[in-house]
LUMSE-732127 format. One record per residue (C-alpha): residue in one letter; z, y, x. Coordinates in steps of 0.25 Angstrom, whole numbers, plus 5000, padded with zeros to 4 digits. Each point is the difference from the previous one (the first is absolute). Example, Ala and Ser with C-alpha at 12.3 -4.5 7.8 and 13.67 -1.06 7.14 Angstrom:
2
<rec r="A" pz="5031" py="4982" px="5049"/>
<rec r="S" pz="4998" py="5014" px="5006"/>
// end
This chain:
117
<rec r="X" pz="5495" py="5464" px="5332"/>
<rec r="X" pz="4986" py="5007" px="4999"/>
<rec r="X" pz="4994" py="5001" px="5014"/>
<rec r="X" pz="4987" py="5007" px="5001"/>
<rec r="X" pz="4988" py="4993" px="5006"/>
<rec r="X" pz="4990" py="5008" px="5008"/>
<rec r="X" pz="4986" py="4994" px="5005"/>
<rec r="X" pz="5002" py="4992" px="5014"/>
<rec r="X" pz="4986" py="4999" px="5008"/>
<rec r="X" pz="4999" py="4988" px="5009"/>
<rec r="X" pz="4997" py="5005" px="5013"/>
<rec r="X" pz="4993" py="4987" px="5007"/>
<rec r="X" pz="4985" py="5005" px="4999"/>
<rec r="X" pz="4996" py="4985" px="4996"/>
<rec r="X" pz="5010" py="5001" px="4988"/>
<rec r="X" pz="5000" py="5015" px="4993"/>
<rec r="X" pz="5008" py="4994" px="4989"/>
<rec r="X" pz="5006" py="5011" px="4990"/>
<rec r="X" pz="5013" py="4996" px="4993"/>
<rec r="X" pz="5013" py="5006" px="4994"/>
<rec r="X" pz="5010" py="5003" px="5010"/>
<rec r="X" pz="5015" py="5006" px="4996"/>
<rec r="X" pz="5008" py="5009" px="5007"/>
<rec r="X" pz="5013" py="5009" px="4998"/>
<rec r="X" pz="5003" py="5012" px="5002"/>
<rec r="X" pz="5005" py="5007" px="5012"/>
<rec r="X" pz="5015" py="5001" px="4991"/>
<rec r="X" pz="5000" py="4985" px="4997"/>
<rec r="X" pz="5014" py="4998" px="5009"/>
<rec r="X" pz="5004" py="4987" px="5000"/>
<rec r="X" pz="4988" py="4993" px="4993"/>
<rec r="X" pz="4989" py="4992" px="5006"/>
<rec r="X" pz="4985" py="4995" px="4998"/>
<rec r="X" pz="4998" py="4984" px="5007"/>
<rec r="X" pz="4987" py="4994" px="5000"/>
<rec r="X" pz="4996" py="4986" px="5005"/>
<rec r="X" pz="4993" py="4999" px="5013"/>
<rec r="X" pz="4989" py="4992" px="4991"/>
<rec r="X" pz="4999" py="5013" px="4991"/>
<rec r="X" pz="5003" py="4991" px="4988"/>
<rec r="X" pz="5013" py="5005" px="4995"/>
<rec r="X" pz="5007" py="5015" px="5000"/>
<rec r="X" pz="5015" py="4999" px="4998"/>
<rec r="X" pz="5009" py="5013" px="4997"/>
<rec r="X" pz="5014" py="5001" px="5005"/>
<rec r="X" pz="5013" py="5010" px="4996"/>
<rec r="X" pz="5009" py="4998" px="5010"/>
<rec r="X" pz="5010" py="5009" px="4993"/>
<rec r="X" pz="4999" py="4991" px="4988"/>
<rec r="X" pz="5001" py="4987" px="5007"/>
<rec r="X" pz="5012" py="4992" px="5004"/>
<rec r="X" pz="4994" py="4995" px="5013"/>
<rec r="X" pz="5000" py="5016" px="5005"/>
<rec r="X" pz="5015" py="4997" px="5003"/>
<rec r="X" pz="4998" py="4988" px="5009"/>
<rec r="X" pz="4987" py="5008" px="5006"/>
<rec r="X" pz="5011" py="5011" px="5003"/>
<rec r="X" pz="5009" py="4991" px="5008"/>
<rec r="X" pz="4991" py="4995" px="5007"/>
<rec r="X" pz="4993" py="5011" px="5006"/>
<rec r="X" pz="5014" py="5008" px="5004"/>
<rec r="X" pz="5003" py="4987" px="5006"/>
<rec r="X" pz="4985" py="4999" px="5007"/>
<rec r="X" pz="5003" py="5017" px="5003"/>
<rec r="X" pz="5013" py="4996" px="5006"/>
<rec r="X" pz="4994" py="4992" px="5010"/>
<rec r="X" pz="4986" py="5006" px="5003"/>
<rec r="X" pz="5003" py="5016" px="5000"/>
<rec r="X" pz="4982" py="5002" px="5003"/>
<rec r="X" pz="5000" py="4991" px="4986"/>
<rec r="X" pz="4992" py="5007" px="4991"/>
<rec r="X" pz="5005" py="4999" px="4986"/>
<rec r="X" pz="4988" py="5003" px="4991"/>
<rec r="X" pz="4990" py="4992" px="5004"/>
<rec r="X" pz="5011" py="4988" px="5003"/>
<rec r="X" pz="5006" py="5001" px="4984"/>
<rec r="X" pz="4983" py="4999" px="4996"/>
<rec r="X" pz="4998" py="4989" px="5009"/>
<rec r="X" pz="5013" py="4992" px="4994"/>
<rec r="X" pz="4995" py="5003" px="4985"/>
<rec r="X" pz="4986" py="4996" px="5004"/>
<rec r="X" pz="5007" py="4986" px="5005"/>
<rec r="X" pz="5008" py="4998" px="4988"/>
<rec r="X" pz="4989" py="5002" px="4990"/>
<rec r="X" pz="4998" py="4988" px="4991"/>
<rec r="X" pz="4988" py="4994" px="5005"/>
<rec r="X" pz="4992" py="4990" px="4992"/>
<rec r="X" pz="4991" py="4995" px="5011"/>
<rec r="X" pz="5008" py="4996" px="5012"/>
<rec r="X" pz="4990" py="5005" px="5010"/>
<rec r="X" pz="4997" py="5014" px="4996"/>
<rec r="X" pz="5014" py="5010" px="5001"/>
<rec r="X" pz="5000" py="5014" px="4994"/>
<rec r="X" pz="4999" py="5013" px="5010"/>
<rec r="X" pz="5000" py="5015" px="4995"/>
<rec r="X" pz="4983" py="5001" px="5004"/>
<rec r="X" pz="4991" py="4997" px="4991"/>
<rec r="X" pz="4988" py="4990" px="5002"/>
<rec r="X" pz="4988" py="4998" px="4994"/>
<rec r="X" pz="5000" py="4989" px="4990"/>
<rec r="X" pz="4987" py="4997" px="5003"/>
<rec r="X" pz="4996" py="4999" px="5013"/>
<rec r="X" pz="5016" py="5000" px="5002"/>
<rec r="X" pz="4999" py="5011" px="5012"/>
<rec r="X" pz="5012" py="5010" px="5002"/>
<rec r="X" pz="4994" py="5013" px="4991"/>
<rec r="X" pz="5002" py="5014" px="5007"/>
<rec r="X" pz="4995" py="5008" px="4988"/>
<rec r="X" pz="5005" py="5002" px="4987"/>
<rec r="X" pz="4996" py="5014" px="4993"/>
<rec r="X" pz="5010" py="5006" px="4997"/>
<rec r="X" pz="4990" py="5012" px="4989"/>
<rec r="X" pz="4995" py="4987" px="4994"/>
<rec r="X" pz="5011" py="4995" px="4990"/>
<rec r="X" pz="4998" py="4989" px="4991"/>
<rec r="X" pz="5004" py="5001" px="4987"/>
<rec r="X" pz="5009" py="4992" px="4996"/>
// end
């Protein structure tokens, strides 16, 4: 898979780092972007190609069935982010992505600059 990367600015003022950030598009259904909360590791997942998609299916009509005001969207990325392999124990993967310098949450990635890749 070929995601493109674009240029992520850290937005602490004591920080400022620049560094590649990906992103999908818009139409990406079922795909997703992970990164660690150290902002070490970036991990990309297909749901629709993946054999866990099934069991995350099951269990969400089963969590739907039972909490109507459950919303499923964010609940599926929260499960995926939880069942991310994870190398370090005490970091865990979340669809935000964090600096992986001063490891703060980033909230600007430009989406005119693209990397080339």
């Amino acid at each position: 898979m070929n995601i493109a990367t674009f240029e992520a600015n850290c937005t602490q003022p004591t920080c400022g780092h620049k560094f590649d950030a990906p992103l999908l598009s818009d139409f990406s259904y079922g795909e997703y972007i992970y990164s660690s909360n150290d902002g070490m590791e970036i991990k990309y997942f297909c749901g629709l190609k993946s054999e866990a998609w099934k069991l995350i299916g099951e269990i969400i009509s089963e969590a739907d069935e039972k909490d109507k005001t459950l919303k499923i969207g964010p609940t599926i990325q929260r499960l995926i982010g939880l069942v991310a392999d994870r190398k370090n124990p005490d970091s865990y993967f979340t669809q935000d992505i964090y600096c992986p310098k001063c490891r703060s949450k980033v909230f600007t990635i430009d989406s005119d600059k693209k990397n080339r890749n």
